[in-house]
N, C-alpha and C positions, 0 to 999 in steps of 0.2 A: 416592595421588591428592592433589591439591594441592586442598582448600577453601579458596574467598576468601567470604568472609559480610561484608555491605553491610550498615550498621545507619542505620536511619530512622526519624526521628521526623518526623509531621506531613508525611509525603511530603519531606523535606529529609534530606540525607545528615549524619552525627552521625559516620560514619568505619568503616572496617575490619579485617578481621581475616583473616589469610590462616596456613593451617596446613598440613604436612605435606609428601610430597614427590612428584614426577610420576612416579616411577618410568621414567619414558622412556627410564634410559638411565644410566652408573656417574656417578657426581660428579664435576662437573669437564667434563662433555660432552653433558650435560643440557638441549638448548635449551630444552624447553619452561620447566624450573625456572629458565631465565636469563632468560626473556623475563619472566616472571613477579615474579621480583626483580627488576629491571631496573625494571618501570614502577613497582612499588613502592616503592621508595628515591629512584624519580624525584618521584612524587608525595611521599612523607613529608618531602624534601630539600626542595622546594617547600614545602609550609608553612610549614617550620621557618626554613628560612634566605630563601628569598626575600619570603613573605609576613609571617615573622617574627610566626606566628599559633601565640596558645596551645596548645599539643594535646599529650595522653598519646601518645607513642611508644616501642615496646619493641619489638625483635627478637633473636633466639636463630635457633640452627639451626633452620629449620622452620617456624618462628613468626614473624611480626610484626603489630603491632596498632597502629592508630592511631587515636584519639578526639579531635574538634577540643573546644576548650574552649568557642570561641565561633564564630559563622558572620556568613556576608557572602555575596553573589553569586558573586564570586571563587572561595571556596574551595569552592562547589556545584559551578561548572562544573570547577573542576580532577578535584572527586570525580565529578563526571559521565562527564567525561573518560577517566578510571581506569576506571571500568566498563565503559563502552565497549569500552577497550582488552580488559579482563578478558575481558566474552563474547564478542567475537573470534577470541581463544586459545581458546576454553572452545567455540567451534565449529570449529573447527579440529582440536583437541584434546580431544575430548568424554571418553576414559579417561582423562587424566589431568588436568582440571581441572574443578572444580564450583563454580557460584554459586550463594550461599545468601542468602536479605535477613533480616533482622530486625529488632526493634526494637529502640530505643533501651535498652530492661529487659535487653536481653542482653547489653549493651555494659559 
């Protein structure tokens, strides 16, 4: 199962963390795990390169985490945006994706 966990401070989004795999299907043919990376490297490429905004980004097989360093309107609605997309998939796909929120101490 693919966890994506939202981290929030003060009701304002602080960034995500997405882990594991959908099992839906062998690598390589996997849509729900592409749809999922897909918007994720969309949004983390998006800070990085076009809003050219601070933020921790790591990914590995399985894994990727991204923590903005600083915030704006912008970069809420993009994470807004993301989630959206997320429980979408995550209704669509309810065994192979889970949304988790926490706060900011978990980040």
């Amino acid at each position: 199962m693919i966890k994506v966990r939202f981290y929030l401070s003060d009701g304002r989004y602080k960034g995500f963390e997405i882990t594991g795999h959908s099992g839906s299907a062998e690598k390589g043919r996997d849509i729900v795990c592409a749809a999922v990376s897909s918007a994720a490297y969309m949004t983390a490429n998006t800070v990085s390169e076009i809003y050219k905004a601070p933020a921790e980004i790591s990914d590995d097989d399985g894994h990727m985490k991204l923590l903005l360093q600083e915030d704006s309107d912008e970069l809420q609605n993009l994470l807004k945006g993301f989630e959206l997309h997320i429980r979408e998939l995550s209704g669509q796909f309810p065994k192979n994706i889970k949304v988790i929120y926490g706060g900011s101490k978990n980040a």
